[in-house]
C-alpha positions in Angstrom: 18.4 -32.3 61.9 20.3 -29.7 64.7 21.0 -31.3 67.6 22.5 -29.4 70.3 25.8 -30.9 71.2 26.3 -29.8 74.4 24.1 -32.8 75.7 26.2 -35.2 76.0 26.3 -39.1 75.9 26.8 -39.8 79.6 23.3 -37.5 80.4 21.7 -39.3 77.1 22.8 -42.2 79.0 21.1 -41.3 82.0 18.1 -40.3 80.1 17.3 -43.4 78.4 17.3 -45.0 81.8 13.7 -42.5 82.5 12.7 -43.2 79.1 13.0 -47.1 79.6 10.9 -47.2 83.0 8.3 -44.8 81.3 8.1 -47.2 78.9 7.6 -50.2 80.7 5.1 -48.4 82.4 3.4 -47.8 79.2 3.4 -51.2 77.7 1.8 -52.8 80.8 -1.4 -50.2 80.6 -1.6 -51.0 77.0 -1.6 -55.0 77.5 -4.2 -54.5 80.1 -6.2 -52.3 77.9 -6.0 -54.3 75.4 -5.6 -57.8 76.3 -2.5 -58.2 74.4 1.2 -58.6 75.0 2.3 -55.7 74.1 6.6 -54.6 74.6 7.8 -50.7 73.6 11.6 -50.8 73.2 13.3 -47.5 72.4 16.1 -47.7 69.9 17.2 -44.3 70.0 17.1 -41.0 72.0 17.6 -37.3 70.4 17.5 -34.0 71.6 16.3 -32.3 68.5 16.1 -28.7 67.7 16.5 -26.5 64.8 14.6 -28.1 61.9 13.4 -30.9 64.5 13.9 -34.4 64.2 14.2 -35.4 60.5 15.9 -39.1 60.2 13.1 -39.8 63.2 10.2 -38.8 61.1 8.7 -40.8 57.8 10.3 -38.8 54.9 6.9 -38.6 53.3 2.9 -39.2 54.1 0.5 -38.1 56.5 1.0 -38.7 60.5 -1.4 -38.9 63.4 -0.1 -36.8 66.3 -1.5 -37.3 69.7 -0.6 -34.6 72.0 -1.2 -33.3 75.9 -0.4 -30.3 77.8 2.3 -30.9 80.7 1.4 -29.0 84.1 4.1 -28.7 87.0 6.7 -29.1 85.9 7.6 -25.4 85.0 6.3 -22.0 86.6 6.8 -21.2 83.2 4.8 -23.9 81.5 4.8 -24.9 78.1 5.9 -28.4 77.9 3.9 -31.0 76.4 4.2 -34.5 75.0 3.2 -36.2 71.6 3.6 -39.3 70.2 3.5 -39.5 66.4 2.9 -42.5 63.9 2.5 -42.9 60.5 -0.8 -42.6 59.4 -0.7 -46.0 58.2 0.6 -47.5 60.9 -0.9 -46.4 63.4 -4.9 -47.4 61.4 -2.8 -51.1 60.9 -2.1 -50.6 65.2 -5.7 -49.6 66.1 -6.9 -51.9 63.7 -5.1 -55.5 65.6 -5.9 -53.9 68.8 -9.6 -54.1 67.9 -9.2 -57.0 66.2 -10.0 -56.1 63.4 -8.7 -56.4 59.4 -6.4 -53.6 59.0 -7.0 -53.7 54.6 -10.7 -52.8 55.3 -10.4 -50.0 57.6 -7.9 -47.0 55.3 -9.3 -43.7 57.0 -9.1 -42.7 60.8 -13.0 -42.9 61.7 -14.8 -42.1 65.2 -13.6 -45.4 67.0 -10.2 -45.0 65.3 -9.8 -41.8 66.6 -11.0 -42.9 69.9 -8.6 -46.1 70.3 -5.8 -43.3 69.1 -6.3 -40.7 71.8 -6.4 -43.4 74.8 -3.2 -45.4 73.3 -1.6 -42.1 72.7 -2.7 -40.5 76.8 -1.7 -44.1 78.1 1.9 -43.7 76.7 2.2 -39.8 77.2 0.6 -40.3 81.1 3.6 -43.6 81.2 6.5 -41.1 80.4 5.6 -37.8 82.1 4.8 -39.5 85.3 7.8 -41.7 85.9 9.6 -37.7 84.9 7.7 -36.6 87.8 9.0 -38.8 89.8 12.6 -38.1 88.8 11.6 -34.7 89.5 9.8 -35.1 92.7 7.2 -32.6 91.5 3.1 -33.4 90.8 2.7 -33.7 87.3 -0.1 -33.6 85.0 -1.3 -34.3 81.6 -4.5 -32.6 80.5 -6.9 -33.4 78.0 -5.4 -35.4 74.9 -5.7 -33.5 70.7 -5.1 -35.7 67.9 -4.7 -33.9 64.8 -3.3 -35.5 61.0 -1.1 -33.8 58.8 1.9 -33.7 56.7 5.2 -35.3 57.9 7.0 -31.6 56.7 4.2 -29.6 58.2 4.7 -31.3 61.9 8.7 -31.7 61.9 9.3 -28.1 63.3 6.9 -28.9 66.2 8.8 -31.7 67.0 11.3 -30.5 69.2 13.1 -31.3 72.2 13.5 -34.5 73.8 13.0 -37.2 70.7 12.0 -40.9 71.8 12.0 -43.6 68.8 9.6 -45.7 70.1 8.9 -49.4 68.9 5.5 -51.3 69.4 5.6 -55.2 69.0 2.4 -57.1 69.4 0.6 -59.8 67.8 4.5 -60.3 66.9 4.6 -57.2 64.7 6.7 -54.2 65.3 5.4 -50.4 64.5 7.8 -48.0 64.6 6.8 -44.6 66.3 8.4 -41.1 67.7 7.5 -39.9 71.2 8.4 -36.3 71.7 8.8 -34.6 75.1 8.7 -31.0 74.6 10.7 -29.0 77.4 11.3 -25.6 77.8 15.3 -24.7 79.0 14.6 -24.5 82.3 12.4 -27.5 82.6 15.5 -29.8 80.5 18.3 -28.1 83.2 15.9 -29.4 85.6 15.4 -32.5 84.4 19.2 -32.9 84.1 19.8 -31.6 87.3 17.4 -34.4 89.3 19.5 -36.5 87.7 22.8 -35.4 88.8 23.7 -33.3 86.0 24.0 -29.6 86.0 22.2 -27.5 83.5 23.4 -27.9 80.0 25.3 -25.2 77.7 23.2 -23.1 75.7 24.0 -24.1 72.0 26.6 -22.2 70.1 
C-alpha cells in the first residue's frame, strides 16, 4: 500500500474525530432497523492511494461492495463512498440481522442483496452527512450499487479516505472497510473545514 505522507497524524487525528460521529450515527440507524444493539468502532484510519489499501482488504476471496455517488461536495464531482465486506461475512451479517442461520444461506440471494444495499446506504448516508456538516455544504448520496468481485480486482478502486470499520452485534464482531473516495480538492476542503490547510501533493 502508498500512502501519501504528507497527511499527517495531527489531521488523521482530526479525521477520526468525523469518522467517529459518522459512525455513531450509523450504528443507531442500524439498531433501529434492525432491532439489535448494534456498536461500529473504527480501529484504524488510512489515506490510501497508489495500489489502494492492501493490509485493509482480505488477502484472498470474493467481497461485496456497496457503493453511492456523493453530490455537493465538489463542483467537480466525483466522490463517492463504499463500504466493503467479505463475502462471507457480510451473508453471516445479513444472515443474524434477519435472524436467520447463517450455514444455510452461502450465496447473496434477492433478500440478501436487499438487507445489503440498505445496511450499506444507512452507513454511507451516516458518514457523508455528519462530512456535510463539517463542511457546511448540502450533501447527497444517490441511489446505492452493490456489485461482488475479487478482493485484487476491487483494491485499485479503493482509494482515498480508508475507514476499518468494526460491526459487533449479537456479541460478534465483523470486520469491514468503508472507503470515502475524494477528489484533491474535495480532501483540501475537507481538511480545511477542519482547520487544516490543503495538504502537499505527494512526491
Amino acid at each position: 500500500m502508498t500512502t501519501d505522507s504528507n497527511v499527517t497524524p495531527k489531521q488523521m487525528d482530526a479525521i477520526r474525530e468525523v469518522v467517529n460521529i459518522g459512525a455513531g450515527h450509523a450504528a443507531t440507524n442500524l439498531s433501529q432497523l434492525t432491532g439489535l444493539t448494534v456498536m461500529i468502532s473504527v480501529p484504524r484510519i488510512q489515506w490510501a492511494v497508489g495500489n489502494g489499501p492492501a493490509d485493509a482488504l482480505p488477502p484472498d476471496g470474493e467481497l461485496v461492495v456497496i457503493t453511492v455517488p456523493i453530490t455537493g461536495v465538489s463542483e467537480e464531482g466525483g466522490e463517492r463512498a463504499s463500504l466493503l465486506l467479505a463475502k462471507t461475512t457480510a451473508l453471516r451479517m445479513v444472515a443474524l440481522m434477519l435472524r436467520r442461520d447463517p450455514s444455510a444461506h452461502q450465496e447473496v440471494g434477492a433478500l440478501e442483496e436487499s438487507a445489503l444495499m440498505e445496511m450499506g446506504n444507512i452507513v454511507c448516508a451516516a458518514y457523508v452527512g455528519v462530512l456535510g456538516t463539517f463542511l457546511g455544504k448540502s450533501v447527497m448520496i444517490g441511489t446505492p450499487e452493490m456489485g461482488i468481485g475479487a478482493t485484487e480486482a476491487i483494491r485499485a478502486g479503493a482509494q482515498g479516505l480508508v475507514i476499518e470499520t468494526d460491526f459487533t452485534f449479537l456479541d460478534t464482531t465483523f470486520e469491514g472497510v468503508f472507503v470515502l473516495s475524494h477528489t484533491d480538492v474535495s480532501f483540501a476542503s475537507l481538511l480545511a473545514a477542519l482547520g487544516f490547510g490543503d495538504p502537499a501533493p505527494a512526491s
